[in-house]
PAROPA-176841 format. One record per residue (C-alpha): residue number from 1; x, y, z. Coordinates in nm, 2 decimals, m for minus. Layout:
N
nr,X,Y,Z
NUM,X,Y,Z .
...
END
This chain:
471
nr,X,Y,Z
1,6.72,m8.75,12.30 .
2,7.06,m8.85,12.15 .
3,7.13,m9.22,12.02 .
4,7.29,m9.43,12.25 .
5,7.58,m9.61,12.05 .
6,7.72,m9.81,12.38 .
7,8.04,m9.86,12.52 .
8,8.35,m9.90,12.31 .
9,8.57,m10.22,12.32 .
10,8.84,m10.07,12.56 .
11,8.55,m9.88,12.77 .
12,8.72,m10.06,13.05 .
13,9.09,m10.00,12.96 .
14,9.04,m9.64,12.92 .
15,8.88,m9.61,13.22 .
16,9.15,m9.76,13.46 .
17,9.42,m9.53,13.26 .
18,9.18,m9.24,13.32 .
19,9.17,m9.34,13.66 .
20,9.54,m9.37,13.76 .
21,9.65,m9.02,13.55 .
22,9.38,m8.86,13.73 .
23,9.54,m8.95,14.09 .
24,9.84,m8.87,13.92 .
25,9.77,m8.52,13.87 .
26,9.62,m8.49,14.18 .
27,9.90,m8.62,14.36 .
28,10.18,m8.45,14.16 .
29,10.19,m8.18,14.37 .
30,10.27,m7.88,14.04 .
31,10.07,m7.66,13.91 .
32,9.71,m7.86,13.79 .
33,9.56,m7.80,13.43 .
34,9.23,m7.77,13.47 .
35,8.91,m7.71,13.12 .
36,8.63,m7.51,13.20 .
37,8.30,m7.68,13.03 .
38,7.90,m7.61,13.08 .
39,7.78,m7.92,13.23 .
40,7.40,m7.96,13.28 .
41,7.36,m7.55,13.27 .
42,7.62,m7.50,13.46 .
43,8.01,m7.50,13.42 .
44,8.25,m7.73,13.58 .
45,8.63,m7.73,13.59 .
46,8.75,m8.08,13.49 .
47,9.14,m8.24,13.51 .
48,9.32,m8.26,13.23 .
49,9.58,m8.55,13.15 .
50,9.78,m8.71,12.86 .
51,9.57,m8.98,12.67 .
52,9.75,m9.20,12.41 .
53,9.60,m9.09,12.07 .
54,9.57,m9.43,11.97 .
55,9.29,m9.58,12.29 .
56,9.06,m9.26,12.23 .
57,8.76,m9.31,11.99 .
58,8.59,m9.10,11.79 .
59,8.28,m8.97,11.88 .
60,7.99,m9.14,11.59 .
61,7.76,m8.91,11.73 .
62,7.98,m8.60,11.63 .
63,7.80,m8.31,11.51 .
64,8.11,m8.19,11.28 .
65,8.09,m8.49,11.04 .
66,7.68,m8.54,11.08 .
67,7.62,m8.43,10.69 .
68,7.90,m8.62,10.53 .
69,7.82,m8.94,10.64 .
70,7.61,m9.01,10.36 .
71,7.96,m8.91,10.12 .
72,7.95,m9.34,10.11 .
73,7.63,m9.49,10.24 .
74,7.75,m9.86,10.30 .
75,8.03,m9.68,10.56 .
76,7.73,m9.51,10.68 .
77,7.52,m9.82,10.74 .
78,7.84,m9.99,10.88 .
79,7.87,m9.70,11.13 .
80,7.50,m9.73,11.27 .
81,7.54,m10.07,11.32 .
82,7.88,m10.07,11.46 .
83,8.03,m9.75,11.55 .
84,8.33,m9.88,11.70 .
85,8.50,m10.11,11.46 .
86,8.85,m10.00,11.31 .
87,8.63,m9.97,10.98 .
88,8.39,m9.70,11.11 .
89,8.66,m9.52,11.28 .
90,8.89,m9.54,11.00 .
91,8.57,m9.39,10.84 .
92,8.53,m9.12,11.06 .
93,8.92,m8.98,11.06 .
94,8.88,m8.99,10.71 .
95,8.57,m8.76,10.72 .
96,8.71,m8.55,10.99 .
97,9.00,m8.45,10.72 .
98,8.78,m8.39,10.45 .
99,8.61,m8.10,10.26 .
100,8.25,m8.03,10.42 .
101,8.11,m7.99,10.02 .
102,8.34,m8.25,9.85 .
103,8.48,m8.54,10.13 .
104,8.68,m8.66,9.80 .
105,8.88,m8.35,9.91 .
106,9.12,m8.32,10.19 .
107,8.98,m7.97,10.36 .
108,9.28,m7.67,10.34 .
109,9.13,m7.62,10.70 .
110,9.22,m7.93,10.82 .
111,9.57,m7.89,10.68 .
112,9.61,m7.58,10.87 .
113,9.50,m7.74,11.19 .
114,9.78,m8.00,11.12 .
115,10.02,m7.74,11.07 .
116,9.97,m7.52,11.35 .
117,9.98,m7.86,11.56 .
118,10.32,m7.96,11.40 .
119,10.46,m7.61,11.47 .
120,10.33,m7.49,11.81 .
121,10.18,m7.80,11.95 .
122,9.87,m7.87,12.08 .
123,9.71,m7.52,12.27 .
124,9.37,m7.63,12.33 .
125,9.31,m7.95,12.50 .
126,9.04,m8.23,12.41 .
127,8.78,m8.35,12.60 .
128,8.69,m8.69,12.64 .
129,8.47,m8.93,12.84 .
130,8.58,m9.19,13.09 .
131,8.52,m9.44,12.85 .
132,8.79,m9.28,12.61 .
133,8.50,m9.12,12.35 .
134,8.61,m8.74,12.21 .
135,8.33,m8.51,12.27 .
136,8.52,m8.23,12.21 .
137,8.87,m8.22,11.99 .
138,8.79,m8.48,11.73 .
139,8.97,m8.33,11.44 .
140,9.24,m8.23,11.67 .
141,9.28,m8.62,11.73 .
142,9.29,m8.68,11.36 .
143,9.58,m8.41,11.31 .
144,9.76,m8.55,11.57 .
145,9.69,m8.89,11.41 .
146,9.82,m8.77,11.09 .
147,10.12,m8.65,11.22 .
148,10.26,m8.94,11.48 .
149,10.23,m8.77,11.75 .
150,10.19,m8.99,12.09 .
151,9.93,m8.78,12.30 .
152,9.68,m8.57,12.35 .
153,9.60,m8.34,12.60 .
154,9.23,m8.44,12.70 .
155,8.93,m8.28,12.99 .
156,8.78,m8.58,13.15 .
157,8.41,m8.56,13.22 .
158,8.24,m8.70,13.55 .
159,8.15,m9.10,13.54 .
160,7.73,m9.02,13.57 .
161,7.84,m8.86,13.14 .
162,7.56,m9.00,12.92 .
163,7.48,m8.96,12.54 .
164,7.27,m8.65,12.59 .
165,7.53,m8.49,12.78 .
166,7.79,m8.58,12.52 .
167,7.60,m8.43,12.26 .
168,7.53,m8.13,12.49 .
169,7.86,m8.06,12.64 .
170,7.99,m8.08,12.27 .
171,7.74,m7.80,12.13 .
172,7.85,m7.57,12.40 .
173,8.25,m7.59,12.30 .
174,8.19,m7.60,11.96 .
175,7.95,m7.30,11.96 .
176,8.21,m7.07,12.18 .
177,8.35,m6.76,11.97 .
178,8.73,m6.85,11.97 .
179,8.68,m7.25,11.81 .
180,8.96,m7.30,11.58 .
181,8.77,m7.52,11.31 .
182,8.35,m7.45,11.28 .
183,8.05,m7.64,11.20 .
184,7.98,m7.66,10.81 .
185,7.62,m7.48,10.71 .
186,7.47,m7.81,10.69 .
187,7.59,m7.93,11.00 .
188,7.52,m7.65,11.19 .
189,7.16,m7.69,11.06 .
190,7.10,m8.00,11.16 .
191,7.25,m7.92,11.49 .
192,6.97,m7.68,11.57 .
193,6.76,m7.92,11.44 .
194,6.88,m8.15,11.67 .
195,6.78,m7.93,11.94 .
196,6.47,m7.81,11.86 .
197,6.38,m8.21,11.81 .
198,6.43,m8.20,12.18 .
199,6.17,m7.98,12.26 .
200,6.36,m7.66,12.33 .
201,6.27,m7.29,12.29 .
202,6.35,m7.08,11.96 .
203,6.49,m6.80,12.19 .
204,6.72,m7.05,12.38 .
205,6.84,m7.25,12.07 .
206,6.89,m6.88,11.96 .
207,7.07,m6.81,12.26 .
208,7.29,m7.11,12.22 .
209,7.41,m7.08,11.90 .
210,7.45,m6.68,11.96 .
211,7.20,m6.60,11.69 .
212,6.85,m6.43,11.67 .
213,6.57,m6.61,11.66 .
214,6.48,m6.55,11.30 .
215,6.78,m6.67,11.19 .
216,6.69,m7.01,11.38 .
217,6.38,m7.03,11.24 .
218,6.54,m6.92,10.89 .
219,6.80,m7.21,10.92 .
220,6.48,m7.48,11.02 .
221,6.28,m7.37,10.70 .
222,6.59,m7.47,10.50 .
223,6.66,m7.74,10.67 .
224,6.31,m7.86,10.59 .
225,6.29,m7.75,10.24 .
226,6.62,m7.92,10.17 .
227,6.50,m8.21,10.29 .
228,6.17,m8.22,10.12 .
229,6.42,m8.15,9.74 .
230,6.60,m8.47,9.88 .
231,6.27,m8.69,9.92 .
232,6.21,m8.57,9.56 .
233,6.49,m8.61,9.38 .
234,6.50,m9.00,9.47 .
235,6.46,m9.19,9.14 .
236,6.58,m9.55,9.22 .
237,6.86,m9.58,9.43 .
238,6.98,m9.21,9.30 .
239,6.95,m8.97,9.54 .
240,7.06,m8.64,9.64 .
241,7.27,m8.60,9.98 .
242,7.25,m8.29,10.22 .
243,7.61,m8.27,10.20 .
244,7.51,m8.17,9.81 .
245,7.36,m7.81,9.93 .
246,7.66,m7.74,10.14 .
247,7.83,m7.43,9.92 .
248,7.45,m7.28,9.90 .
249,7.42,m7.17,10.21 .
250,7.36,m6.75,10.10 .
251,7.15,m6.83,9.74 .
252,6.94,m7.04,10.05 .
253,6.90,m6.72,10.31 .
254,6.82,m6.50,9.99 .
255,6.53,m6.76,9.89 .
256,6.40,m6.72,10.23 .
257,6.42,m6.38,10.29 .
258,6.24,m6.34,9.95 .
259,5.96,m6.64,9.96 .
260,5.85,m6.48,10.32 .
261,5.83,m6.10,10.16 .
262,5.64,m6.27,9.87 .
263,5.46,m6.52,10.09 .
264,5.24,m6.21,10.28 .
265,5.13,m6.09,9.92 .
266,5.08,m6.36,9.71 .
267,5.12,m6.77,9.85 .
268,5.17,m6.89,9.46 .
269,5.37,m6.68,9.33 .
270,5.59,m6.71,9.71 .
271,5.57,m7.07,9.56 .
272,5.73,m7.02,9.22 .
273,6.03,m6.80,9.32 .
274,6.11,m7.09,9.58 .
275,6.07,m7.31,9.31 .
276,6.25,m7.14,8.99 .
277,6.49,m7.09,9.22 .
278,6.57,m7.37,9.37 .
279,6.63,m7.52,9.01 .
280,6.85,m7.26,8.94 .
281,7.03,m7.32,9.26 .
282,7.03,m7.69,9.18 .
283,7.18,m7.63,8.83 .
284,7.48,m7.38,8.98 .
285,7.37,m7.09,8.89 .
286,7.52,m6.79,9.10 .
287,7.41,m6.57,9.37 .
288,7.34,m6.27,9.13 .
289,7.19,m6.49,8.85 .
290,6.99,m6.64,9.12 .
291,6.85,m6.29,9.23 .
292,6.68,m6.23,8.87 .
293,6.45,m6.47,8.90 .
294,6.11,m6.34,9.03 .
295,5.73,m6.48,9.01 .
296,5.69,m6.39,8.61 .
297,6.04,m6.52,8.52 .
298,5.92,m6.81,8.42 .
299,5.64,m6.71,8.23 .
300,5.81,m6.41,8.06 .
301,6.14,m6.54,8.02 .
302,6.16,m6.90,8.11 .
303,5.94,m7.07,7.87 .
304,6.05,m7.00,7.55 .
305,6.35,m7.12,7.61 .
306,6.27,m7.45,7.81 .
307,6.28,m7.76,7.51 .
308,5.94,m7.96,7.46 .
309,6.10,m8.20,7.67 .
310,6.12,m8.05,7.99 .
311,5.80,m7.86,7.98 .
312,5.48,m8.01,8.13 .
313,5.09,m7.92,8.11 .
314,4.95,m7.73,8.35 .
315,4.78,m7.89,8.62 .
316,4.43,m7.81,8.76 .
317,4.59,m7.75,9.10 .
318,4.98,m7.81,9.29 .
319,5.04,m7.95,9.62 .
320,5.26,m7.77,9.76 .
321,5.45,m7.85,10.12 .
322,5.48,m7.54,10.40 .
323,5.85,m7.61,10.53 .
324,5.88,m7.61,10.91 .
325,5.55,m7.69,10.92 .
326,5.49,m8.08,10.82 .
327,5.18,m7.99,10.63 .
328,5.09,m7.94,10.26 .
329,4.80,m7.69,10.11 .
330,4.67,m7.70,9.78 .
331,4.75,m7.41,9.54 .
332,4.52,m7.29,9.27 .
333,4.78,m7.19,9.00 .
334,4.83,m7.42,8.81 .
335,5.20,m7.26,8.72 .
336,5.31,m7.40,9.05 .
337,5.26,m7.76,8.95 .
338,5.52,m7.67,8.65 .
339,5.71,m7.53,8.83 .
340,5.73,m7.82,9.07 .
341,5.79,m8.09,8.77 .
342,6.07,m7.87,8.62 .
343,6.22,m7.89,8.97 .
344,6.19,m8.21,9.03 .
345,6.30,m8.31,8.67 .
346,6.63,m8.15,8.76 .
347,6.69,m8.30,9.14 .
348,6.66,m8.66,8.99 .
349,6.89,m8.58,8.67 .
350,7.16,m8.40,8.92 .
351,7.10,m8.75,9.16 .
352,7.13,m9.01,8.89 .
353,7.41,m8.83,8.67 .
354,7.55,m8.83,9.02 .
355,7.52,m9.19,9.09 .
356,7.61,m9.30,8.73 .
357,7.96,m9.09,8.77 .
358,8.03,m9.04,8.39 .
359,7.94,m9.42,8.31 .
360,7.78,m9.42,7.92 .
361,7.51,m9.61,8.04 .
362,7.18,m9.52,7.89 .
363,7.04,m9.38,8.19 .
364,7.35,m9.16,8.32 .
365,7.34,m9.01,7.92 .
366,7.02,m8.93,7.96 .
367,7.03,m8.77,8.28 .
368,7.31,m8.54,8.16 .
369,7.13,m8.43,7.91 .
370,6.85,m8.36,8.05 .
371,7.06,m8.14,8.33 .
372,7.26,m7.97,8.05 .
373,6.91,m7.86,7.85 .
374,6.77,m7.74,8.21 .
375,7.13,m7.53,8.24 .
376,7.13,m7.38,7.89 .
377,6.76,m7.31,7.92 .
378,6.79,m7.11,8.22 .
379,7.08,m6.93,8.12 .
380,6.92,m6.83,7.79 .
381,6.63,m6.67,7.99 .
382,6.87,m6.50,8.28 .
383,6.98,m6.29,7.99 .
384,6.68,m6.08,7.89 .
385,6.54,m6.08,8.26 .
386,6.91,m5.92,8.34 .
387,6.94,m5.64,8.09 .
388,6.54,m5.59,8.22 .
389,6.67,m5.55,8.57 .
390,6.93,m5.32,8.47 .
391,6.72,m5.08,8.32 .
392,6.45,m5.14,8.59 .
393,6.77,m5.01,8.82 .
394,6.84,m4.74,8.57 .
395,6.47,m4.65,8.60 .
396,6.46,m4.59,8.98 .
397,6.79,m4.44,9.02 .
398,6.66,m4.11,8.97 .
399,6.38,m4.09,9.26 .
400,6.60,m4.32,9.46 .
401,6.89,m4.02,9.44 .
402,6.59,m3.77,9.52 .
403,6.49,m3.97,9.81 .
404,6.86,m3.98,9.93 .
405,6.87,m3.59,9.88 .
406,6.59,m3.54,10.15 .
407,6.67,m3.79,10.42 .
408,7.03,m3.55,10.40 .
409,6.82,m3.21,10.42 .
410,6.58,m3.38,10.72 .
411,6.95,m3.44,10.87 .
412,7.06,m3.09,10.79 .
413,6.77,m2.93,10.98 .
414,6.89,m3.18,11.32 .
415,7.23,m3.03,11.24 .
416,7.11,m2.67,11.29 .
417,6.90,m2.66,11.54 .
418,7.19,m2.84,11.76 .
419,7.41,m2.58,11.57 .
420,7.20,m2.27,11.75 .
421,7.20,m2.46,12.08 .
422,7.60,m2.47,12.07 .
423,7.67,m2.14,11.83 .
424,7.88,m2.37,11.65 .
425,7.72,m2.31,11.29 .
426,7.98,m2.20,11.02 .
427,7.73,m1.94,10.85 .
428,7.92,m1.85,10.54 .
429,7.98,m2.26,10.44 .
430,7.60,m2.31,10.54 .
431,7.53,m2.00,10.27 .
432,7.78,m2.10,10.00 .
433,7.59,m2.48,10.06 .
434,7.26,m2.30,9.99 .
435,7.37,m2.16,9.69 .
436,7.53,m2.49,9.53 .
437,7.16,m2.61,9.64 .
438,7.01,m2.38,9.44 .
439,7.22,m2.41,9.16 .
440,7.21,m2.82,9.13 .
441,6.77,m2.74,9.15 .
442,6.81,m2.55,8.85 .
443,6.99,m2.82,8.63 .
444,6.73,m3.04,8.79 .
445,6.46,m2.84,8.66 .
446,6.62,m2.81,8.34 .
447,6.64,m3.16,8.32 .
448,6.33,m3.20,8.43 .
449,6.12,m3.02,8.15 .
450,6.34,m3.23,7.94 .
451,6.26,m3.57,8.01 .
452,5.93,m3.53,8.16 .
453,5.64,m3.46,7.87 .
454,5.34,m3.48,8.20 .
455,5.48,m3.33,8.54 .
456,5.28,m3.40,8.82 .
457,5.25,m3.15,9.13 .
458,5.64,m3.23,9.25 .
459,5.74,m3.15,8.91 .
460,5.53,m2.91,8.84 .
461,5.63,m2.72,9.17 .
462,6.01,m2.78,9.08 .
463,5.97,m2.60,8.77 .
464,5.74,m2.33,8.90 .
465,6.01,m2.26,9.19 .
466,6.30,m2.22,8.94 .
467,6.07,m2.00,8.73 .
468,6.03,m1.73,9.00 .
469,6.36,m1.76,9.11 .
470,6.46,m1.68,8.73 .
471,6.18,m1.38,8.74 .
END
């Protein structure tokens, strides 16, 4: 169920301008504008009418912004407690401008927004509550803000709207293919989180959000794992934010992907490529750096580089947490519970060095530096464990290409037994084709006795073919 955040000082004001444009375009006698929204499962054309941009409110309950709050937590207190003061809604158009990884930043997107706006005018109109709250068109309200312009073209929902439908109604626009501006990662993650909260089905949250169901239940383990790094990166009031893990959002489908394939071999060492990971992740390691690191990196690579300081003893056993699944099992490797401690060594540096913002205190310098050995540790490691993976690749390139060859000749054999049916073959291509065949099987052959000092039976019937054909 969605927070109720009651009625807004001009509640009543609103509503008795609603009321009279309303009859107005009713009565007007021209041609009506009329929004198309889904409304309790099914849709319903609603009026549209000018609102001043100044007596509409911004929705605190906005999906778009739900990550960024935290950018400035006493703003975030002040908008849970009082979501309609000019503060929080000062708060809230500055959020609605700002960069979904950085709200320092004013987001290009937004810019665009304002631009199109200023050029063609508004083409999409808002959608508000009688009481004057946005539920849909909140950034458009904040261009339009920007730029001095009077009104806004707004929907207007039936009276019997409550918070649930708010929220509701505002998934269902936002979610449609042709919105102009969408949800960030982590917004859209809570979002489905939101829903599933409410006790709906994977396949209809799936359905919503026009994605399959493993990619909602892909987004949820995230979701929960990033909220478990947050709990443990808290070291006094320092503390990682969501809004932190926004520009992650492939290094975090690739973790997945790879701790499930792990997970149904081998649980630990599932658990220490989430974990190595993760603190590569957390350090800003990119996508392909991140993609080296498998369950022996550590181990092989990893700990001869890590200092004395940031290395712990093994543990008899690790706790480990199941995302998604609110429940913890006990690991036997002990490799997991260093793991975890290098981990979390580096989510509470990142929070407090965060926290301090470059002040020398002797906390923040130690902080840094313990994030900066982390960094050059890892990055000493990803070396070796790359040029490894390269010749690992250079290794399998050979069968790979041989594997290649024969899904092409099981094509080939489709190809000429629909060739027969249609007497469409091209018989002197199909025999010159042969022949390069049997010329590129020689130099294989060749190449073959070469490099290969003990052929098994595919070699050793490679080279016996060539022989005869030789004979």
């Amino acid at each position: 169920m969605s927070k109720d955040f009651g009625r807004p000082p001009l509640a009543q004001e609103n509503q008795t301008l609603v009321e009279q444009r309303l009859k107005e375009a009713v009565g007007s006698g021209g041609i009506r504008e009329t929004l198309t929204v889904e409304w309790r499962t099914k849709p319903l054309h609603v009026e549209v009418i000018d609102m001043p941009v100044d007596s509409l409110y911004y929705n605190p309950g906005t999906h778009r912004i739900r990550a960024q709050r935290s950018h400035e937590p006493a703003r975030d207190l002040l908008l849970d407690e009082d979501p309609w003061s000019p503060e929080s809604q000062d708060y809230l158009h500055y959020l609605l401008q700002a960069l979904p990884a950085d709200p320092s930043k004013v987001d290009p997107e937004f810019e665009n927004l304002a631009e199109s706006l200023r050029e063609y005018r508004q083409n999409e109109p808002g959608l508000i509550t009688r009481d004057g709250i946005l539920v849909n068109g909140n950034t458009r309200r904040a261009a339009l803000k920007e730029l001095g312009v009077a009104n806004i073209r707004v929907g207007v929902l039936p009276e019997s709207c409550t918070w649930d439908d708010i929220s509701a109604v505002e998934l269902s626009l936002q979610l449609r293919p042709d919105q102009r501006r969408d949800y960030s990662y982590i917004n859209r993650l809570l979002a489905i989180d939101e829903q599933h909260l409410l006790g709906r089905t994977m396949a209809d949250i799936a359905r919503e959000f026009r994605i399959r169901t493993s990619t909602c239940e892909q987004d949820l383990w995230i979701l929960s794992c990033l909220r478990d790094l947050i709990d443990r990166s808290r070291d006094g009031e320092a503390q990682l934010r969501l809004l932190d893990f926004e520009q992650h959002q492939e290094k975090l489908k690739e973790l997945h992907r790879r701790y499930v394939k792990e997970a149904t071999v081998n649980r630990d060492n599932a658990e220490l490529i989430k974990e190595t990971r993760l603190v590569a992740i957390v350090l800003g390691f990119s996508k392909t750096d991140v993609r080296l690191i498998e369950p022996d990196f550590r181990a092989r690579y990893l700990d001869q580089k890590l200092p004395e300081a940031l290395k712990s003893e093994p543990a008899a056993a690790a706790t480990v947490a199941i995302p998604g699944l609110n429940r913890t099992v006990k690991s036997a490797a002990p490799r997991v519970a260093q793991a975890k401690t290098l981990t979390d060594t580096v989510l509470k540096a990142k929070a407090v060095e965060a926290a301090e913002d470059g002040k020398l205190t002797e906390r923040g310098t130690a902080a840094a530096q313990a994030f900066s050995a982390a960094q050059k540790a890892v990055e000493d490691a990803l070396e070796p464990a790359g040029k490894d993976a390269r010749v690992r690749k250079r290794k399998q390139a050979a069968p790979d290409r041989i594997t290649d060859a024969c899904q092409d000749i099981e094509q080939c054999i489709t190809d000429l037994t629909l060739a027969k049916a249609s007497n469409s073959l091209d018989e002197e291509a199909f025999d010159e084709a042969v022949l390069a065949l049997r010329q590129s099987l020689t130099k294989l052959a060749v190449a073959t006795q070469r490099s290969i000092k003990a052929p098994g039976d595919g070699v050793a019937w490679l080279l016996d073919a060539v022989r005869q054909e030789g004979a």
